[in-house]
C-alpha positions as CSV (number, residue, x, y, z in Angstrom):
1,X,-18.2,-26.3,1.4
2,X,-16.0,-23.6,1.3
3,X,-15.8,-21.0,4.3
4,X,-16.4,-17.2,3.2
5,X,-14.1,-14.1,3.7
6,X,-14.8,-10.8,3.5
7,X,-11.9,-8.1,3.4
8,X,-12.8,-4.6,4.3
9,X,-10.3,-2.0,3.4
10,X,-9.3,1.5,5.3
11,X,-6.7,3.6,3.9
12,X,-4.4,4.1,1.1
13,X,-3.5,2.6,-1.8
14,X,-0.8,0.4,-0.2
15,X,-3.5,-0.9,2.2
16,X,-5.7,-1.8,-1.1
17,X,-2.9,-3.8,-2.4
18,X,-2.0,-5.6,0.8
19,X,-5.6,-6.6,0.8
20,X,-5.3,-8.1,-2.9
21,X,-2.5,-9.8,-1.8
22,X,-4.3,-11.4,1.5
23,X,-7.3,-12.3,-0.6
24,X,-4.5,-14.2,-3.1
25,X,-2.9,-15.8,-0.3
26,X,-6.3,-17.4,0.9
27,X,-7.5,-19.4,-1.7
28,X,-8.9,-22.2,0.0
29,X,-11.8,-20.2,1.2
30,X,-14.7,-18.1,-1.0
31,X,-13.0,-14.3,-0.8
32,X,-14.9,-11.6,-1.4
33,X,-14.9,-8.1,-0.8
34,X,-16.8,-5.8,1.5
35,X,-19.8,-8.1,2.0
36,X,-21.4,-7.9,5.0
37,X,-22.2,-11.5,5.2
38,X,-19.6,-14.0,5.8
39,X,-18.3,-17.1,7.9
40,X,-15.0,-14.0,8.9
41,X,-14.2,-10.5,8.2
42,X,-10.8,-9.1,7.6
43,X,-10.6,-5.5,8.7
44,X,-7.7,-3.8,6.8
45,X,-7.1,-0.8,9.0
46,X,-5.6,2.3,8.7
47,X,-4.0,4.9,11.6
48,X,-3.3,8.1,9.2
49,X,-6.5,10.1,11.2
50,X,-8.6,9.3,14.6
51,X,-11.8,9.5,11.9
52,X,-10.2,6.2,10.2
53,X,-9.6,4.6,13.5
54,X,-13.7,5.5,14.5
55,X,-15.1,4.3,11.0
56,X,-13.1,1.2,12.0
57,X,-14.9,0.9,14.9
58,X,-18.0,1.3,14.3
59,X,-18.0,-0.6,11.0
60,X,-16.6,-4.1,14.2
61,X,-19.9,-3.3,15.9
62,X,-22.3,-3.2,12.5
63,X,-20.7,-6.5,11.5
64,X,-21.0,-8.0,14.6
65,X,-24.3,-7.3,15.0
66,X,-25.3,-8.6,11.7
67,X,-23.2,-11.8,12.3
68,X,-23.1,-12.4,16.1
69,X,-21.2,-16.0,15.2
70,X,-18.4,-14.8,12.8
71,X,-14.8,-13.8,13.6
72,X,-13.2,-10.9,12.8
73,X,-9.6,-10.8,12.3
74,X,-8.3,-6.8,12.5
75,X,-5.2,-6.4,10.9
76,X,-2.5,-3.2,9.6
77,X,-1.0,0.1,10.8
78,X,-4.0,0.5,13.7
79,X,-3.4,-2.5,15.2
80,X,-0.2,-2.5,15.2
81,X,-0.7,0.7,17.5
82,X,-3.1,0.0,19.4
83,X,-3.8,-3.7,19.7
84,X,-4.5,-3.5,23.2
85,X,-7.6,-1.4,22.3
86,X,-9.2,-3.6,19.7
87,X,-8.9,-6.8,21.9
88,X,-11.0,-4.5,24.2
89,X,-13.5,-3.9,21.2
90,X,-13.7,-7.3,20.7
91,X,-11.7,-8.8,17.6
92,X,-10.7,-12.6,17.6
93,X,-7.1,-11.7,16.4
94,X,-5.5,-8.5,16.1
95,X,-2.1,-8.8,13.7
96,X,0.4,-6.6,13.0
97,X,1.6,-5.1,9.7
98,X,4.1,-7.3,9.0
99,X,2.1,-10.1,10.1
100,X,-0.5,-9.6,7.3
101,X,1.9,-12.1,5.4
102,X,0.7,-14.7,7.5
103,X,-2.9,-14.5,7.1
104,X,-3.7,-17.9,6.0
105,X,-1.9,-19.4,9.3
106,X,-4.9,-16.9,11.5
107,X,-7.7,-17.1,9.5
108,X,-7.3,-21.3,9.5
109,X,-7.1,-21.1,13.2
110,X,-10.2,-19.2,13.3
111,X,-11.8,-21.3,11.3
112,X,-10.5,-24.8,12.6
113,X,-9.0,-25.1,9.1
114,X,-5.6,-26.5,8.1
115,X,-2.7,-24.2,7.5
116,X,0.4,-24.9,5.8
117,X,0.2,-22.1,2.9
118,X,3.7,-21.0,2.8
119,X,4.1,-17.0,4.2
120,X,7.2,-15.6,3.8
121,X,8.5,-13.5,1.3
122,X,6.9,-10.2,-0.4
123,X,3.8,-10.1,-1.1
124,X,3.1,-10.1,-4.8
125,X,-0.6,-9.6,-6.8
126,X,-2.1,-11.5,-10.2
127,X,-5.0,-9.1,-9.7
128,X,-6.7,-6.2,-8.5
129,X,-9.2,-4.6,-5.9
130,X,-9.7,-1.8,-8.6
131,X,-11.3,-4.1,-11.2
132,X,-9.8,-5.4,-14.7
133,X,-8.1,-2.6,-16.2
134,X,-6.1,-0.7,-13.3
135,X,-3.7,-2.5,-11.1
136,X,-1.7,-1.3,-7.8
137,X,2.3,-2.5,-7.2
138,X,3.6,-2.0,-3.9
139,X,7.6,-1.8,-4.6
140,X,8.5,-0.2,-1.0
141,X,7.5,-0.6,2.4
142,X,8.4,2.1,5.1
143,X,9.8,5.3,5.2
144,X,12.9,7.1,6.3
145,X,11.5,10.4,7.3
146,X,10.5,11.6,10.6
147,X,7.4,13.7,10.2
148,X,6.1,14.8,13.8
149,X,2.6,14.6,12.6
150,X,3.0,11.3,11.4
151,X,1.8,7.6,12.5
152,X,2.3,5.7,9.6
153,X,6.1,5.9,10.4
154,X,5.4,4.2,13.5
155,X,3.4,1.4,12.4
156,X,5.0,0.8,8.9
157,X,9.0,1.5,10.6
158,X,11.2,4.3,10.3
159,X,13.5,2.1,7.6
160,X,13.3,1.4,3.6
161,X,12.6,-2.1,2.6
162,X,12.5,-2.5,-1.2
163,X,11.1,-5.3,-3.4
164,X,14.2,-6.3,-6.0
165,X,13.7,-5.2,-9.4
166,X,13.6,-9.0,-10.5
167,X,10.3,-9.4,-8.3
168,X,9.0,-6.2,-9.4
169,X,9.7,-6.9,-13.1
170,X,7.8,-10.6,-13.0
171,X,5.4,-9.3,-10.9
172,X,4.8,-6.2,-13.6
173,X,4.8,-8.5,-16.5
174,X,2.0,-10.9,-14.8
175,X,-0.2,-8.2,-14.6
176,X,0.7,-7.3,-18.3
177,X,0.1,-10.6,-19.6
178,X,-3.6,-10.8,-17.6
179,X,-4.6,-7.4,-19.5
180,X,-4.0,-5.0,-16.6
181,X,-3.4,-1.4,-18.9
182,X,-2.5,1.1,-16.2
183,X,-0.4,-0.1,-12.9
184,X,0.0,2.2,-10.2
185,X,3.3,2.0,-8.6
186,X,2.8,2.2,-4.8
187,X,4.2,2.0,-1.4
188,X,4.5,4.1,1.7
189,X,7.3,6.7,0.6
190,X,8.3,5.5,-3.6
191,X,11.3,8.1,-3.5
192,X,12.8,6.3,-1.2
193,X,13.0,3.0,-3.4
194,X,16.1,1.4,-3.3
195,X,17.9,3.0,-0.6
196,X,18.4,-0.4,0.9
197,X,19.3,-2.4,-2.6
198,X,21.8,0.8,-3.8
199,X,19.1,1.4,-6.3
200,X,16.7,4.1,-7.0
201,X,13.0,4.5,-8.3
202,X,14.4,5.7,-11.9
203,X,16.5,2.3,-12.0
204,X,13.5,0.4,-11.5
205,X,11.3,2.6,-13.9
206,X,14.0,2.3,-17.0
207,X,13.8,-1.7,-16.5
208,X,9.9,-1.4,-16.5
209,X,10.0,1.1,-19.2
210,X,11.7,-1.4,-22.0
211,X,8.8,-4.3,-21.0
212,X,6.7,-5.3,-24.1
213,X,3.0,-4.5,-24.1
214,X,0.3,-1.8,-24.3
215,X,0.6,-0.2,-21.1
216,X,1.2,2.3,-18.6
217,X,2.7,3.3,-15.5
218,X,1.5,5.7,-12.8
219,X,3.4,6.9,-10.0
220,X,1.7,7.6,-6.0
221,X,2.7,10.3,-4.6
222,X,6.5,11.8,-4.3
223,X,8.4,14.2,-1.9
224,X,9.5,17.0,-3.5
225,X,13.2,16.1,-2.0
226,X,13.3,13.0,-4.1
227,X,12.8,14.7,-7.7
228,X,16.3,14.7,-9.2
229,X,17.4,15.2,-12.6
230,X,17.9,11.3,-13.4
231,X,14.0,10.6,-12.9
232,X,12.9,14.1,-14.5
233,X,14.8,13.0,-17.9
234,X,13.3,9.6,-17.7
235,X,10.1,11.1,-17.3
236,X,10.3,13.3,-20.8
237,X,11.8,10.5,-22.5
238,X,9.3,7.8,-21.5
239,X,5.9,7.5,-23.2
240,X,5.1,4.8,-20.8
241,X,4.8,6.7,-17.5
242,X,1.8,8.8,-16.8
243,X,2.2,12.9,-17.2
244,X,1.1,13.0,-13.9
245,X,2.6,13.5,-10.2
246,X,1.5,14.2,-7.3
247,X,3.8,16.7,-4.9
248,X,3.3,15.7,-1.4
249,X,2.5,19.5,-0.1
250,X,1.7,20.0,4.0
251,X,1.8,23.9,4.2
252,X,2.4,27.0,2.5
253,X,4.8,28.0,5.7
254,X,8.1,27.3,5.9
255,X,7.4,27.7,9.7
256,X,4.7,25.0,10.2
257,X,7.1,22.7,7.9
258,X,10.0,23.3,9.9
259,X,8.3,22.3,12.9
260,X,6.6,19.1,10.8
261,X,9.9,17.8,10.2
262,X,9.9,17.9,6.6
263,X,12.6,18.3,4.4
264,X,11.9,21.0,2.2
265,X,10.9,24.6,2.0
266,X,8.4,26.5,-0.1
267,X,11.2,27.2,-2.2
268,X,12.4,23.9,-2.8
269,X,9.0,22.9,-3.4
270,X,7.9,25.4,-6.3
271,X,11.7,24.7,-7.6
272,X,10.5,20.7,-7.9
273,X,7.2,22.2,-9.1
274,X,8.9,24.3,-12.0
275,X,11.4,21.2,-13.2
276,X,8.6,19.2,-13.4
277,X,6.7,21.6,-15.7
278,X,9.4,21.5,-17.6
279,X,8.9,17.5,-18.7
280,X,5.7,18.7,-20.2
281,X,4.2,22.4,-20.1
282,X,0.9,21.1,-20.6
């Protein structure tokens, strides 16, 4: 018989596909999601606020309690900060961002169960935590800002690492084909998409706009810094892509922004605010 998994998911949207993509990558056991009864538990975790790292915790200790003999394997951007702390708390592994690849290879050795999955390359998705009909894409990892507030820089790494526009595309088309009508194109900083391929976001979005099929994209969320010209006349010509963004916004101060680190004033902001209005004054 089978041993069970449960994945349990802090955090963003990235986060919720990484977790797909774990549950995808361990099909040799019975996955499920956010059951509280199961042979291991993966803990998805996020760093953005200490309230995420506490619900973590206590959510370790309720799970324990309820199954004093399973492991629980904590993995993502908190314990790839502090993994010195959750040992203390108690998990059987504690794995780093990057090492979320290679979650068959720790939840076999938890398990006494064989490995040999292969667990390199990007992680990719036939499915989706949000059900039949909305799917998330990660298409970037990391970020090239340097926020002072932030953590996720820390965890996730100060540079751009793209997926290629051929992985994207197959991995877009997949979802297509399985019925998937609205995919959510995420990552930790989209702007910032092909930085590291000498490509852009608006690239990628004209090779996904000419795909076949009754669908439609929708974008996380953008710094205002990264809304050029190039994506906004993509965006009016395009019935494909949501007429929707979302503005990352900190503060109404230039002040408090200046000493956040951000790249933009109030200014600059409204300016991205108005272009965009301009797609469609609805």
């Amino acid at each position: 018989m089978k041993k069970t998994v449960s994945i349990y998911t802090f955090g963003c949207k990235m986060n919720q596909y990484e977790s797909q993509a774990m549950a995808e990558r361990l099909k040799d056991f019975e996955v499920s999601f956010s059951q509280e009864q199961a042979d291991l538990f993966i803990l998805n975790s996020c760093t953005v606020t200490s309230e995420a790292e506490r619900k973590l915790r206590q959510l370790f200790r309720r799970l324990k309690a309820l199954n004093p003999d399973s492991k629980i394997i904590i993995v993502g951007c908190y314990s790839e900060l502090s993994p010195e702390e959750l040992m203390v708390l108690g998990a059987d592994e504690v794995v780093g961002v990057k090492e979320k690849r290679a979650i068959h290879k720790y939840v076999a050795r938890q398990l006494d169960r064989p490995d040999g999955v292969p667990q390199e390359g990007f992680f990719t998705v036939t499915s989706s935590i949000e059900g039949r009909t909305r799917a998330f894409l990660s298409i970037e990892d990391g970020c090239l800002n340097n926020c002072s507030y932030c953590r996720i820089r820390l965890a996730r790494g100060s540079n751009v690492i793209s997926k290629p526009i051929d992985i994207v595309r197959k991995e877009f088309e997949g979802l297509v084909r399985r019925g998937y009508k609205e995919i959510v194109l995420t990552g930790i900083n989209i702007g910032y998409y092909g930085v590291d391929l000498d490509s852009s976001l608006t690239e990628l979005l004209n090779e996904l706009d000419g795909l076949d099929g009754n669908w439609r994209i929708r974008l996380g969320s953008l710094d205002p810094d990264t809304v050029d010209k190039s994506f906004l006349d993509l965006l009016a010509g395009s019935s494909r892509i949501a007429r929707h963004m979302h503005l990352s916004l900190q503060s109404g101060s230039d002040n408090v922004l200046k000493y956040m680190k951000r790249k933009y004033t109030i200014s600059e902001y409204l300016r991205a605010v108005e272009s965009t209005r301009m797609v469609d004054p609805r």
